[in-house]
VMD Tcl script that draws the C-alpha trace (Angstrom):
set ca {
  {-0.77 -7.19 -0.59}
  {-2.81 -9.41 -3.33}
  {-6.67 -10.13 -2.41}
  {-5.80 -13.93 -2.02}
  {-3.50 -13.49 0.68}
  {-5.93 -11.19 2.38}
  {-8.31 -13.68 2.03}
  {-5.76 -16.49 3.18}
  {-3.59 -15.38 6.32}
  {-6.82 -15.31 9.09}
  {-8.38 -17.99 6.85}
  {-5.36 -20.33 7.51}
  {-5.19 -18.74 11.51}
  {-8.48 -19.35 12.35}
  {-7.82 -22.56 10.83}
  {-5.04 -23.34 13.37}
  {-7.27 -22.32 16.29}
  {-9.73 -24.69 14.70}
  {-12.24 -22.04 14.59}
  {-15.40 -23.06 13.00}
  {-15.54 -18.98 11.47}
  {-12.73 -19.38 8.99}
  {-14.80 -17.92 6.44}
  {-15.89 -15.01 8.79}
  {-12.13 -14.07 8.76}
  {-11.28 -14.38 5.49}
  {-14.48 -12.11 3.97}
  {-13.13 -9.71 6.62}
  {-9.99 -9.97 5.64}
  {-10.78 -8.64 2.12}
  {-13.53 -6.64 2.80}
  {-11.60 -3.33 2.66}
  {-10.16 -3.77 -0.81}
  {-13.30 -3.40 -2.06}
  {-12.99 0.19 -1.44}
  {-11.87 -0.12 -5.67}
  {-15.68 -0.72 -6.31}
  {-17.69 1.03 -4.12}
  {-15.26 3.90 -2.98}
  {-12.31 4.77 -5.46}
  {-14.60 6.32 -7.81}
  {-15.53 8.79 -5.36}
  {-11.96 10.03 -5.07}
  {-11.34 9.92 -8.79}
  {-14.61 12.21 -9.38}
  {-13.72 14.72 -6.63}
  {-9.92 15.20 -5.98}
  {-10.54 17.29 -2.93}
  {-12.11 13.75 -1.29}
  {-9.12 11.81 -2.15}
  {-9.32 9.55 0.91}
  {-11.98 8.03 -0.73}
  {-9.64 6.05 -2.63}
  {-7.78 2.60 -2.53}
  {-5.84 2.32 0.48}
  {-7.93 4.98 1.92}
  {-10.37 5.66 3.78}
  {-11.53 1.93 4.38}
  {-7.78 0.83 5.35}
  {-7.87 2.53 8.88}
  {-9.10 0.92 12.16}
  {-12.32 2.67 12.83}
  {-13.63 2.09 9.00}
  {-12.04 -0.60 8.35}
  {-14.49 -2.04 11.26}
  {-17.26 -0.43 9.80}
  {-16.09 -2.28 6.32}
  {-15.67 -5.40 7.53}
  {-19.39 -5.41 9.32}
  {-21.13 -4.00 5.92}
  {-19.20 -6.64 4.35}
  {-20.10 -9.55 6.39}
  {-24.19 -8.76 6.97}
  {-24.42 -8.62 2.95}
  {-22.61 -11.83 2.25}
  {-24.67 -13.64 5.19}
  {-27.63 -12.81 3.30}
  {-29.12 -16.02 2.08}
  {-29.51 -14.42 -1.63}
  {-26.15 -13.34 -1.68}
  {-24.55 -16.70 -0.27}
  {-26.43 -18.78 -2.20}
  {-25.76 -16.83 -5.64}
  {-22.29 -16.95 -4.78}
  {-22.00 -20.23 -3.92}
  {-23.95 -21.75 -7.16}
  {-21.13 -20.35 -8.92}
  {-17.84 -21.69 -7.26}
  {-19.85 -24.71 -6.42}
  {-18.83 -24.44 -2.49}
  {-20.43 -23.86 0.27}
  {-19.55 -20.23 1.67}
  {-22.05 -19.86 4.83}
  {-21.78 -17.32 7.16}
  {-23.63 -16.14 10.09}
  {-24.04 -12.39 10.96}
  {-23.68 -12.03 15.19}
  {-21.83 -10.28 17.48}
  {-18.95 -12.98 17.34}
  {-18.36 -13.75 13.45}
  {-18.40 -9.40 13.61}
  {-15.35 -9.68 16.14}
  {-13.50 -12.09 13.75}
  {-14.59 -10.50 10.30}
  {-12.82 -7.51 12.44}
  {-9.64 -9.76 13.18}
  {-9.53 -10.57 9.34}
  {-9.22 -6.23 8.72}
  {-6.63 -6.44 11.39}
  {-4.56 -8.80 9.48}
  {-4.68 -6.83 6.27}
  {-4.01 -3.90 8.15}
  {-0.79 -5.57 9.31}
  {-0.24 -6.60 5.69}
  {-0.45 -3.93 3.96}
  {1.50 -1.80 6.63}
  {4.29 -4.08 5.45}
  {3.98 -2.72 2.08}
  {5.19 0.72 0.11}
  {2.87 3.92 0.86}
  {0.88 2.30 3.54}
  {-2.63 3.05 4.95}
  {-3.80 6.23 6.92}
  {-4.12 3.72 10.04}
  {-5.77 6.51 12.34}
  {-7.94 7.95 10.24}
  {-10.17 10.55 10.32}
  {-7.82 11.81 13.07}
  {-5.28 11.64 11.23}
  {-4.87 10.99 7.04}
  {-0.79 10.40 7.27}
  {-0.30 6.89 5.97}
  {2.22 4.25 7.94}
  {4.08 1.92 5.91}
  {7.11 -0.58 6.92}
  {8.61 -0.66 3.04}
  {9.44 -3.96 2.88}
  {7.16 -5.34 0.09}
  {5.91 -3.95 -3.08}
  {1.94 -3.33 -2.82}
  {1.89 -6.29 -5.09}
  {4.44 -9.33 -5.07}
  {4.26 -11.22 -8.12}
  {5.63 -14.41 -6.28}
  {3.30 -13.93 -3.09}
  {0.16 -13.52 -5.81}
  {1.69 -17.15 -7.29}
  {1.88 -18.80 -4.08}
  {-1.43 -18.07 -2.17}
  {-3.26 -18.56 -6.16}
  {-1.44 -22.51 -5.74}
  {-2.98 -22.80 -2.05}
  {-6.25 -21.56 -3.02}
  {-6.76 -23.84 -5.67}
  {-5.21 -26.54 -2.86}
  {-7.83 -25.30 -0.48}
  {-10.55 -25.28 -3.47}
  {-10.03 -28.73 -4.48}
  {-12.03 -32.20 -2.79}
  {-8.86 -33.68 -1.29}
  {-7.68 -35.13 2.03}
  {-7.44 -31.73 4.39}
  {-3.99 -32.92 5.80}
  {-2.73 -32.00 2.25}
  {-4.75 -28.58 2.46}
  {-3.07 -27.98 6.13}
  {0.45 -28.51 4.84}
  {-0.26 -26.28 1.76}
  {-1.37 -23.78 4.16}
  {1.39 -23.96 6.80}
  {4.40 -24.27 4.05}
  {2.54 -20.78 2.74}
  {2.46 -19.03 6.28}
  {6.75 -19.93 6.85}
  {6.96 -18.81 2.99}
  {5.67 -15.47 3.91}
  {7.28 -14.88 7.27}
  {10.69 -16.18 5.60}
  {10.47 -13.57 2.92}
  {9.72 -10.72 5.27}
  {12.38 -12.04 7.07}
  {14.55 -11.43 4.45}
  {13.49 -8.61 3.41}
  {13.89 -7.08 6.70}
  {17.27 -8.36 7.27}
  {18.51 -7.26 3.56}
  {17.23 -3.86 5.07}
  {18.68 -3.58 7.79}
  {22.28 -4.10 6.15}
  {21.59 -1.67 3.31}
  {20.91 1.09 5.77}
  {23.80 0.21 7.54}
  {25.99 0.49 4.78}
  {24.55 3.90 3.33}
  {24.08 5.42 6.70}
  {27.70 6.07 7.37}
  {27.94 7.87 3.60}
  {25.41 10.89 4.85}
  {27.05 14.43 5.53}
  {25.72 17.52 6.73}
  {24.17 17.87 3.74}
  {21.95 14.47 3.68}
  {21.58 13.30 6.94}
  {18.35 10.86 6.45}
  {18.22 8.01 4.22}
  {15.01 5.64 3.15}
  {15.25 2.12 1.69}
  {12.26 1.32 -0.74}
  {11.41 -2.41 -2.30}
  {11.68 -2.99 -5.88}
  {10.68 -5.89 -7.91}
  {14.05 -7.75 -7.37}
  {14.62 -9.27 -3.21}
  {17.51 -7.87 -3.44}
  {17.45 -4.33 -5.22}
  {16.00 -1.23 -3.26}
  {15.42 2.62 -4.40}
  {17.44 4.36 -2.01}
  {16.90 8.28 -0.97}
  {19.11 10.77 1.05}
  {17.82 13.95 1.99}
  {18.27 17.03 3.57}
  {16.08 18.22 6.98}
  {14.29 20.84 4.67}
  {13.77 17.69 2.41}
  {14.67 20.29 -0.77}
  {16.92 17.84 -1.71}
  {17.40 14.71 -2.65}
  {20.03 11.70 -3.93}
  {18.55 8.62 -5.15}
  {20.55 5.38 -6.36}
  {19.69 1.76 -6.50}
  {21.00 -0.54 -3.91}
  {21.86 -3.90 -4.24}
  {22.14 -5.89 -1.38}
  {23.35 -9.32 -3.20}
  {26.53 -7.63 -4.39}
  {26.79 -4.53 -2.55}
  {26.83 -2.34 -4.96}
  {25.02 1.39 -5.65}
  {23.72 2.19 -9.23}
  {21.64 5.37 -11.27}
  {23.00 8.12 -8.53}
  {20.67 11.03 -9.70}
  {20.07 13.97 -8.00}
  {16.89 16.34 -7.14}
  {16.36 19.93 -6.06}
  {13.12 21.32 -4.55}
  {11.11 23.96 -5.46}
  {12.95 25.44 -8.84}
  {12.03 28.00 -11.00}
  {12.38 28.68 -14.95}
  {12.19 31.45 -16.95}
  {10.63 33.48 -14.48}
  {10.99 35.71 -11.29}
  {11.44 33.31 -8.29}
  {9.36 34.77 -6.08}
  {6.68 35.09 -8.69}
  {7.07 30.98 -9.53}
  {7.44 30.33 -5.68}
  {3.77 32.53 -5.07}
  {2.81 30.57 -8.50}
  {4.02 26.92 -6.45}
  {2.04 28.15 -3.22}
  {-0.87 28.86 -5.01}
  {-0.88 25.11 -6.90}
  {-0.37 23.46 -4.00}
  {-3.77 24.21 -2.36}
  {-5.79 22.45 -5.39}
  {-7.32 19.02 -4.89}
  {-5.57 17.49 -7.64}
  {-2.26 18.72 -6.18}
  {-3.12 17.75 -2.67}
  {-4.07 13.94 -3.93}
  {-0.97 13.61 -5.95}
  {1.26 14.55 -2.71}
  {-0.56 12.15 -0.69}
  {0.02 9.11 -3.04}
  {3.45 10.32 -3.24}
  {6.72 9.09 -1.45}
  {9.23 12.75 -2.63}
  {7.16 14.98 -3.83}
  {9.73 17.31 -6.20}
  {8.30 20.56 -7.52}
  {9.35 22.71 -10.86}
  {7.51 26.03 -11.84}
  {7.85 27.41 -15.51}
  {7.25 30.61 -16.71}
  {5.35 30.48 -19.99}
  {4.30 34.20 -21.32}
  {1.00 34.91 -18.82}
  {0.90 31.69 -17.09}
  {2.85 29.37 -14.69}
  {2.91 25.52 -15.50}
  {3.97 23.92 -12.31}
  {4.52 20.33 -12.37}
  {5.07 18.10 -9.42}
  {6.99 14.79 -9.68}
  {7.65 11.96 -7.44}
  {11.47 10.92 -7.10}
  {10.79 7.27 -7.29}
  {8.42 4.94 -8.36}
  {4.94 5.08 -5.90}
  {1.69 4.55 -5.70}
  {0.77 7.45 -8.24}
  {1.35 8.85 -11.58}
  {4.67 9.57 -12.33}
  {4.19 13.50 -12.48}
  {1.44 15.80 -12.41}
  {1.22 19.70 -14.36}
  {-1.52 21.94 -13.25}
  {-1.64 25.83 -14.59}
  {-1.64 29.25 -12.59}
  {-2.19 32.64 -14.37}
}
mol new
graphics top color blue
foreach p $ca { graphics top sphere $p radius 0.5 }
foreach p [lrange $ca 0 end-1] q [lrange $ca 1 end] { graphics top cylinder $p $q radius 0.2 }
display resetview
């Protein structure tokens, strides 16, 4: 999800409960996609620390309370708020105790939640664990949730009668749960149309958002996930579209087993270990080029990551 709706969902909760820590919340509640500043680079320098990226290491429970704490102790610094609030001419103070901690920590919870709901996920139980959890039901950015909570920001920012601010806020809430409603329900029928098309060939399918409500990638694959069928879905008019097809690992102009030692050997770099992980299908080809192997790994659909990624084994 977009950093204003972070910012917005505990802002407009707490703001329900009439808590007097709204702000609290809502710093919390985007304090761990700042991991783009202060933590992607760290990832993009050294491959092999790759959960040091967005969506990484900061989007789990245990750092994302960690994040959220950092966060709020150096905006409650009067330097910091002050600077801050000279320039969007509001006033943005927060207090650093034990109880504006708990709810910066509720704000991380919500984005947690939020961006669960979205493609790829987070690695929720990191460092125990680095898989990442993800419901599929929204793109990691929705161009009409970015346009909504933008218009109840601005209602939020302006000097007007809060009644107007509270309806702007609750008509964005029912927006939200309304369109993960739908979501969920147009996902629910798509997988119970495909489901019955599987064979003993493909006998797991997964339903992925696109940019259209309506329209989802869908993929079929076998239980040694070497193979694949992907089509478009859509769930306004029932139809499938683009039916492709994808095999896992092959091998070109060269000895198999040679290309499959050459794949097994590419697969422990860090730059081949980072691409899998930002990766929903993860479909390998090794080529055979005079001394050397170029082995290129591709993802099936459209994700989080490049498209494809060649590295090179003598």
């Amino acid at each position: 999800m977009d950093l204003l709706t972070h910012f917005l969902v505990p802002y407009i909760i707490l703001a329900a409960v009439k808590s007097k820590n709204k702000l609290a919340g809502a710093f919390g509640g985007i304090s761990p996609d700042f991991d783009t500043i202060f933590v992607a680079w760290i990832g993009i320098l050294s491959p092999n620390l790759f959960i040091f990226s967005h969506r990484g290491i900061t989007h789990s429970f245990i750092f994302g309370f960690v994040t959220s704490t950092i966060f709020l102790y150096v905006i409650s610094r009067k330097q910091v708020n002050q600077f801050i609030g000279n320039i969007i001419k509001r006033d943005i103070t927060v207090k650093f105790t034990k109880t504006t901690i708990a709810i910066a920590y509720f704000g991380v919870l919500t984005h947690l939640l939020l961006d669960y709901l979205t493609t790829l996920g987070i690695p929720l139980f990191f460092p125990f664990s680095i898989t990442r959890y993800a419901l599929n039901l929204y793109q990691s950015l929705d161009l009409i949730t970015i346009i909504l909570a933008a218009i109840v920001m601005l209602i939020i920012y302006m000097k007007i009668n809060y009644k107007y601010k509270k309806a702007a806020m609750a008509i964005f809430i029912i927006i939200l749960i309304s369109f993960g409603g739908l979501r969920a329900y147009e996902k629910i029928n798509i997988l119970d149309d495909e489901t019955p098309t599987l064979n003993g060939n493909y006998n797991q399918v997964a339903l992925y958002p696109t940019s259209n409500i309506f329209v989802w990638d869908v993929v079929k694959s076998n239980s040694q996930n070497s193979s694949y069928i992907v089509s478009q879905y859509n769930g306004w008019s029932n139809q499938e579209s683009d039916i492709q097809t994808f095999n896992t690992p092959s091998v070109e102009n060269g000895n198999y087993t040679a290309g499959l030692n050459a794949i097994k050997i590419a697969d422990t770099l860090p730059v081949v270990k980072q691409f899998k992980w930002n990766s929903y299908y993860t479909v390998v080809n090794a080529q055979y080029n005079s001394t050397k192997w170029d082995v290129t790994y591709s993802d099936i659909i459209n994700s989080y990551t490049a498209n494809n990624l060649t590295v090179t084994v003598p």
